[in-house]
C-alpha positions in Angstrom: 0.0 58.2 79.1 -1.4 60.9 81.9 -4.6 61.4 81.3 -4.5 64.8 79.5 -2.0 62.7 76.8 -4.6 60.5 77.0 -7.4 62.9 76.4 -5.8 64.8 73.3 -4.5 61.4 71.2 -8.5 60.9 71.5 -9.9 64.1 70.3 -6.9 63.8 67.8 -8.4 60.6 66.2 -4.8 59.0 67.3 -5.2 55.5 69.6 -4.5 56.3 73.3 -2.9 53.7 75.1 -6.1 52.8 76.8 -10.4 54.5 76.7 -10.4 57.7 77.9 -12.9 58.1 80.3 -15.2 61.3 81.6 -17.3 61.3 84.7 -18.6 64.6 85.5 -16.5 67.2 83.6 -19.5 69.1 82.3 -23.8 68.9 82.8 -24.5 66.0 80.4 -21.4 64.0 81.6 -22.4 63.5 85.1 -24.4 61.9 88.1 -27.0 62.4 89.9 -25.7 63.6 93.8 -27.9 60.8 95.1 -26.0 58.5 93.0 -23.1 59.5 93.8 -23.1 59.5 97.8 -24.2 55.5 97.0 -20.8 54.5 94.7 -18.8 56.4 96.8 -20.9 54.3 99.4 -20.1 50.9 97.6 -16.6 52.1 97.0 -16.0 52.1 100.6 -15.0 56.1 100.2 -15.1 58.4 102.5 -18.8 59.2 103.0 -19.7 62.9 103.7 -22.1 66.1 102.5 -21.7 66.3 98.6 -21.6 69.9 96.7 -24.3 70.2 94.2 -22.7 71.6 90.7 -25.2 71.7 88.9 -28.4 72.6 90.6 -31.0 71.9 88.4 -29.9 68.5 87.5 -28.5 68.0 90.9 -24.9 66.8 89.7 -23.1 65.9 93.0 -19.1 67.0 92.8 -16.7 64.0 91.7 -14.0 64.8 94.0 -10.6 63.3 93.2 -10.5 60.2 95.3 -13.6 59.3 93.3 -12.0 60.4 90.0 -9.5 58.5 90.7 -11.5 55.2 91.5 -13.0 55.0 88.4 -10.0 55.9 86.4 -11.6 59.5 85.0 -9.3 61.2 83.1 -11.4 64.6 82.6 -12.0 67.4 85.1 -14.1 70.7 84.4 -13.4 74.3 84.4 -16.7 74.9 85.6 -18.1 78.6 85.8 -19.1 80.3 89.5 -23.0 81.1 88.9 -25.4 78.4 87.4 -28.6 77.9 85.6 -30.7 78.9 88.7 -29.7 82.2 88.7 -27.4 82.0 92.3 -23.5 81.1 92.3 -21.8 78.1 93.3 -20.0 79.4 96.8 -20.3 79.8 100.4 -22.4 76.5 100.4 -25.1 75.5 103.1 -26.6 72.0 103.7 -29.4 70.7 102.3 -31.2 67.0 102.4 -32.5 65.3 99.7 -36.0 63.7 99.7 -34.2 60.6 100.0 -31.8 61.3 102.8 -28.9 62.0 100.4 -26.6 64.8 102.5 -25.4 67.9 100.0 -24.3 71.5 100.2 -26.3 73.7 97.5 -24.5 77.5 97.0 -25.3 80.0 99.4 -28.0 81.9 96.9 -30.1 79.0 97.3 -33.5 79.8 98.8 -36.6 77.3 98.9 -39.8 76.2 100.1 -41.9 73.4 100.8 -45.3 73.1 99.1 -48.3 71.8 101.0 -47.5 68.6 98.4 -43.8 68.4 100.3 -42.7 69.8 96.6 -39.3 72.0 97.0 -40.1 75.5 95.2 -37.0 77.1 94.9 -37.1 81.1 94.1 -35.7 82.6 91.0 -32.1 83.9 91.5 -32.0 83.2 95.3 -34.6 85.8 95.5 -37.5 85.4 97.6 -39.2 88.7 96.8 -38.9 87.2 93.5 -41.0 84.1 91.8 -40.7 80.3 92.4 -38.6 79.6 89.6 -38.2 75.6 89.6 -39.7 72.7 91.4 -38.3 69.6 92.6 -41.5 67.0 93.0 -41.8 65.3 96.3 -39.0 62.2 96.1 -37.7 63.9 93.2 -34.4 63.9 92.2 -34.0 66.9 90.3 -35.6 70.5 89.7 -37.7 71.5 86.7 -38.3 75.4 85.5 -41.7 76.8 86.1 -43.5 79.3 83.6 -42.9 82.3 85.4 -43.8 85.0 82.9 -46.3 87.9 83.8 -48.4 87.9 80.7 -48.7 85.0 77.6 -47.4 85.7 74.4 -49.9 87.6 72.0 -50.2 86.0 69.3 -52.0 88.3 67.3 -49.2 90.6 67.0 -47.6 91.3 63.8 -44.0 90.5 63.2 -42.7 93.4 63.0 -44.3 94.2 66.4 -42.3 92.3 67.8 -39.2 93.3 70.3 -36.9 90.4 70.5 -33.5 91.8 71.6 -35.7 93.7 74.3 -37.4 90.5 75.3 -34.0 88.4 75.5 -31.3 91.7 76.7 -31.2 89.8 80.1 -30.8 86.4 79.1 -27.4 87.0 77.8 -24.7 88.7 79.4 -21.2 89.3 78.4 -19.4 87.9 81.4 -17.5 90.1 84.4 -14.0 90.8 85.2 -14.6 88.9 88.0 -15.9 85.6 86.3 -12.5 86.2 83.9 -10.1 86.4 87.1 -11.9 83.4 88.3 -11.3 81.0 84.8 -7.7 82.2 85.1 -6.7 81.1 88.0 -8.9 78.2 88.4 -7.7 77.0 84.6 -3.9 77.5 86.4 -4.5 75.4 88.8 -6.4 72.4 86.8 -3.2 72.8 84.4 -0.3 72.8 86.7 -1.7 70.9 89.8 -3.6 68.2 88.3 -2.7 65.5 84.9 -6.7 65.4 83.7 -8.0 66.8 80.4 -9.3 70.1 81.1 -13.5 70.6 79.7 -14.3 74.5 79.9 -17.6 74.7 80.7 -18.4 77.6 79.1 -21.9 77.1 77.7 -24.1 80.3 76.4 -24.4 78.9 72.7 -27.4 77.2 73.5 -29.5 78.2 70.7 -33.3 77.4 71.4 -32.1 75.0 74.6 -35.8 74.6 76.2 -33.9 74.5 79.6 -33.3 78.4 78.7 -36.5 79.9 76.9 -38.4 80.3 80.1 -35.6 82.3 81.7 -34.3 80.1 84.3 -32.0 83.5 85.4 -34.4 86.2 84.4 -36.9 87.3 87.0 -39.6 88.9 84.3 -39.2 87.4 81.5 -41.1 88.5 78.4 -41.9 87.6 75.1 -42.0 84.0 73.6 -41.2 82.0 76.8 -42.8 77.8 76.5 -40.7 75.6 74.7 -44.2 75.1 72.6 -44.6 78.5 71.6 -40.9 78.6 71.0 -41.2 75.8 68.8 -44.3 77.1 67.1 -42.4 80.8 66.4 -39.9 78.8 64.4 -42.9 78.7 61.6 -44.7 81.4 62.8 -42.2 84.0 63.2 -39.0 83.0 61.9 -37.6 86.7 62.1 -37.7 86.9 66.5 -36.0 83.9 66.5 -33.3 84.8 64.4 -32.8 87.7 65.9 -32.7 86.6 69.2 -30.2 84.3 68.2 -28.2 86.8 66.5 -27.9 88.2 69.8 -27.0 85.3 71.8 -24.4 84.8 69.0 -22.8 87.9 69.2 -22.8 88.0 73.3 -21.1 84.3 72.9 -17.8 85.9 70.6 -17.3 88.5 72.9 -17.5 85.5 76.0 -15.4 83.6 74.1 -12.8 86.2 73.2 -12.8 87.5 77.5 -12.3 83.4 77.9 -9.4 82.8 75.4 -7.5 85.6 77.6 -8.2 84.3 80.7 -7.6 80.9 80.2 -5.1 80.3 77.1 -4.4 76.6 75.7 -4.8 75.3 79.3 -7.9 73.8 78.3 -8.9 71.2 75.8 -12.1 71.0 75.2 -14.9 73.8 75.3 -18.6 72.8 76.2 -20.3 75.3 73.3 -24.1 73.7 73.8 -26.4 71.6 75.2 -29.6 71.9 72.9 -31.4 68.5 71.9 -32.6 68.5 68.6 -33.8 65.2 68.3 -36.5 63.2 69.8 -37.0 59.1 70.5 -38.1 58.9 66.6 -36.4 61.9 64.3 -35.5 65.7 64.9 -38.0 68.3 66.5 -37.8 70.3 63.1 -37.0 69.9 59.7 -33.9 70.2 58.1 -34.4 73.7 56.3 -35.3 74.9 59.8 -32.1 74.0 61.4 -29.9 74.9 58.4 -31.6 78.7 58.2 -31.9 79.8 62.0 -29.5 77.8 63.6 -26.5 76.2 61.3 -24.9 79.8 60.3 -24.5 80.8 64.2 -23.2 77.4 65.2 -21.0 77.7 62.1 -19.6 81.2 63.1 -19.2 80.4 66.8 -16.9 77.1 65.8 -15.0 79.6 63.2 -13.9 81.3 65.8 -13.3 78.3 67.9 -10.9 77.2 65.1 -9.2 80.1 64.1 -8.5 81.4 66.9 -7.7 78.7 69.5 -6.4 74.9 69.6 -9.8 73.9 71.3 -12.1 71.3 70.2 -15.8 72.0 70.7 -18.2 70.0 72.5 -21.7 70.1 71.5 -24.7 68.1 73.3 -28.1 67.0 71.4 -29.9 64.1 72.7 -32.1 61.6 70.8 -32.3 60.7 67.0 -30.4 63.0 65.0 -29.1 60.7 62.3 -30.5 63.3 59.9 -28.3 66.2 61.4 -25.1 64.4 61.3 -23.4 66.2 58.2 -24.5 69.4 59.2 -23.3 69.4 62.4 -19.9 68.2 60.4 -19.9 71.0 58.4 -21.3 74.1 60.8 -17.5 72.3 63.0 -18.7 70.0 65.4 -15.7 68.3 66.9 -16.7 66.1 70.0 -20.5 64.8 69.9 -22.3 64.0 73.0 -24.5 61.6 74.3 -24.9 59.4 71.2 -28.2 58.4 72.3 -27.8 54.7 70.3 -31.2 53.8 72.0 -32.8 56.2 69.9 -30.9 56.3 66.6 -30.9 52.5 66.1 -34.5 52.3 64.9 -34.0 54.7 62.3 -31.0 52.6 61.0 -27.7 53.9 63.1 -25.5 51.5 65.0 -22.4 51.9 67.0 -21.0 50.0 63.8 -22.2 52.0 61.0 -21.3 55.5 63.0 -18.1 54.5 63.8 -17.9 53.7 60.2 -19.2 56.6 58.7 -18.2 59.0 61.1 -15.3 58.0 63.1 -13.0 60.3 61.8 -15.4 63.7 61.8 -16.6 63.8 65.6 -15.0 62.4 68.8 -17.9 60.3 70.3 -18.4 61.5 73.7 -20.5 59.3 75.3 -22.6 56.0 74.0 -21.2 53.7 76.4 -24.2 51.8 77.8 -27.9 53.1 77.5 -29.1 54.7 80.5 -33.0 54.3 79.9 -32.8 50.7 80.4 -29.7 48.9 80.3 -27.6 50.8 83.2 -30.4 51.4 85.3 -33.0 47.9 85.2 -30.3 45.4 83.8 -28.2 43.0 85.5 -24.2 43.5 85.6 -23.3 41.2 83.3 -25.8 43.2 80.9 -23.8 46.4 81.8 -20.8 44.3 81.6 -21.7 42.9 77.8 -23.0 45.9 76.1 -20.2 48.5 77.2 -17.5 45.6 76.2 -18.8 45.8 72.6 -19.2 49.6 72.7 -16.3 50.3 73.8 -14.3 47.6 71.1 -16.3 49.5 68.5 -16.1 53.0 69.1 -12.8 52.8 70.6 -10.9 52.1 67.6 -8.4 54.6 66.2 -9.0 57.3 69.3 -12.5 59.6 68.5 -14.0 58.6 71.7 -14.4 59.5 75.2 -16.5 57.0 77.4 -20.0 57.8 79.2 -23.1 56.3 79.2 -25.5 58.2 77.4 -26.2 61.7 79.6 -25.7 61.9 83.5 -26.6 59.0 85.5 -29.8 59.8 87.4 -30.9 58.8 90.8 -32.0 55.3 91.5 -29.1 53.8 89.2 -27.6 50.5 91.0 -23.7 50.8 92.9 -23.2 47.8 91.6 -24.1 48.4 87.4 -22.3 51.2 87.4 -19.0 49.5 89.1 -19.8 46.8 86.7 -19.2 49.2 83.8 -16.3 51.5 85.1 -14.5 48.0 85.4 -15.4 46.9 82.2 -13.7 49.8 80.4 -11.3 49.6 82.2 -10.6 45.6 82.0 -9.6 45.6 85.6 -11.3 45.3 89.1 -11.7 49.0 90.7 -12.9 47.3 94.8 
């Protein structure tokens, strides 16, 4: 099989010839750009400055000769701005804490704190905020609280302005975004053999890496993931109209993005919110099924009936209790599969595949990345993705990754230990 054969008998429930595997197609199935300069390092590539893709994460590029190393069979369609605000072109060099050599897009704009923090300013602006701060020997940015007044709790609810508060947050996209998915999705079709991930995004309902506004210079209104969380009780009304919004500015995107890029793609990345935590979900059940479930539901309708796409949909930790929803609001392809936090709480690799297997393509799961990946020994690495991989790869359903990107400080040699391991077969 190519890859993209590969790829579809998976999300098909059909058993490829061999585990697919995705490094770096989208923001939760990558690596750390530190992380990457080091296997390319230990994989005796070509060692040079690395493009940052994903700025706030700092997801280094996985060029070909390194997609091709580790046998990936996904690529991403990956969209020209990014969560800070700036786009992803005419790229200027910039050094990590650690020494790691990238290239961040042009519209990036910092400084250094009397700590040696980075500050970087909201949008590329510098008559603007500081927007996100990477800590000294950091590896990755976090948003800042950059709002000019806290919310006012005393208000009544129907005081409140919620589509004014969020109008900036959520654009329908520009005819020159659409020109660019068109001919990029072209060329990832016709040049290349990989799976094709759009990275759309936009559906993130609630994500807290979006409440504070990570590409809106004043925002207002309810703006800390607390007193997000809090409104959910408090006032339920703002939130579901805010998300109404979002919702409707998502169909239009997703209508601009079906004519741009067709059937070349096979996958679309629809949202990255976490809903669950080490132990059980941030909110109860009749939370998630009033606010949230009938947007998700409507944006995967539309998904369905209108394209051959399966959708991909990120939460992390323990969301054992969500699992049937998410079936039923039309889930396709789950990601990370945090096992590390569900198996407490009475999931296993076993009893998912079992019960689930053939409702969600697992997308991820492969070897825990809090403690296995990073402080085990290879032949750890090597045991525990040998049996996740003989579980969950049964029957097609499943795309390897470890569970979320692989941060900084993660061993050459664990993660060479579990791209060989998959793949049954030396890759140096």
């Amino acid at each position: 099989m190519t890859s993209r054969e590969r790829v579809i008998a998976a999300i098909n429930h059909k058993q490829p010839d061999r585990c697919p595997i995705d490094l770096g197609s989208n923001g939760q199935t990558g690596m750390n750009a530190s992380t990457v300069y080091k296997l390319r390092k230990a994989l005796g590539l070509d060692e040079h400055r690395l493009k940052v893709i994903e700025p706030l994460q700092m997801l280094g590029e996985i060029e070909e000769d390194l997609l091709k190393a580790v046998h990936s069979d996904m690529v991403g369609l990956w969209n020209v701005g990014n969560m800070m605000g700036f786009r992803q072109e005419n790229w200027k060099p910039f050094d990590m804490d650690d020494g790691t050599p990238v290239y961040m897009g042009g519209g990036f704009e910092y400084d250094r704190n009397e700590k040696g923090d980075t500050m970087a300013y909201l949008c590329g602006d510098r008559s603007a905020k500081y927007g996100y701060c990477m800590v000294k020997n950091g590896s990755f940015f976090d948003n800042l609280d950059h709002f000019e007044e806290p919310f006012d709790w005393d208000l009544d609810e129907e005081d409140l302005t919620p589509l004014e508060d969020f109008k900036e947050d959520f654009q329908v996209c520009s005819d020159e975004d659409a020109r660019y998915w068109e001919k990029e999705s072209i060329r990832l079709y016709k040049e290349t053999e990989y799976g094709i991930m759009g990275v759309l995004g936009g559906a993130g309902l609630g994500d807290a890496a979006w409440i504070p506004g990570p590409t809106v210079k004043n925002p207002k209104g309810i703006r800390t993931v607390q007193d997000w969380l809090t409104a959910h009780l408090m006032y339920p009304d703002y939130v579901d109209a805010v998300f109404d919004l979002q919702t409707e500015v998502m169909l239009k995107n997703l209508e601009i993005y079906k004519q741009a890029v067709g059937d070349r793609i096979q996958v679309i990345w629809i949202s990255g919110t976490d809903f669950g935590t080490q132990k059980g979900l941030f909110m109860g059940l009749d939370t998630f099924r009033s606010l949230y479930k009938p947007h998700y539901k409507k944006i995967n309708d539309w998904v369905h009936q209108n394209t051959d796409w399966k959708t991909f949909y990120h939460t992390c930790g323990c969301v054992n209790d969500l699992l049937d929803d998410l079936w039923e609001m039309g889930v396709d392809c789950l990601n990370p599969v945090q096992f590390s936090a569900m198996e407490p709480n009475g999931m296993s690799p076993q009893r998912l595949k079992a019960e689930y297997g053939d409702k969600f393509t697992f997308w991820g799961g492969g070897v825990d990345t809090q403690k296995v990946l990073p402080f085990g020994t290879p032949e750890e690495v090597r045991a525990q993705v040998k049996e996740r991989v003989e579980i969950l790869n049964q029957d097609g359903g499943y795309i390897f990754n470890p569970i979320h990107n692989v941060v900084s400080g993660v061993p050459a040699e664990n993660l060479i230990a579990m791209y060989e391991t998959v793949m049954g077969e030396k890759i140096r």
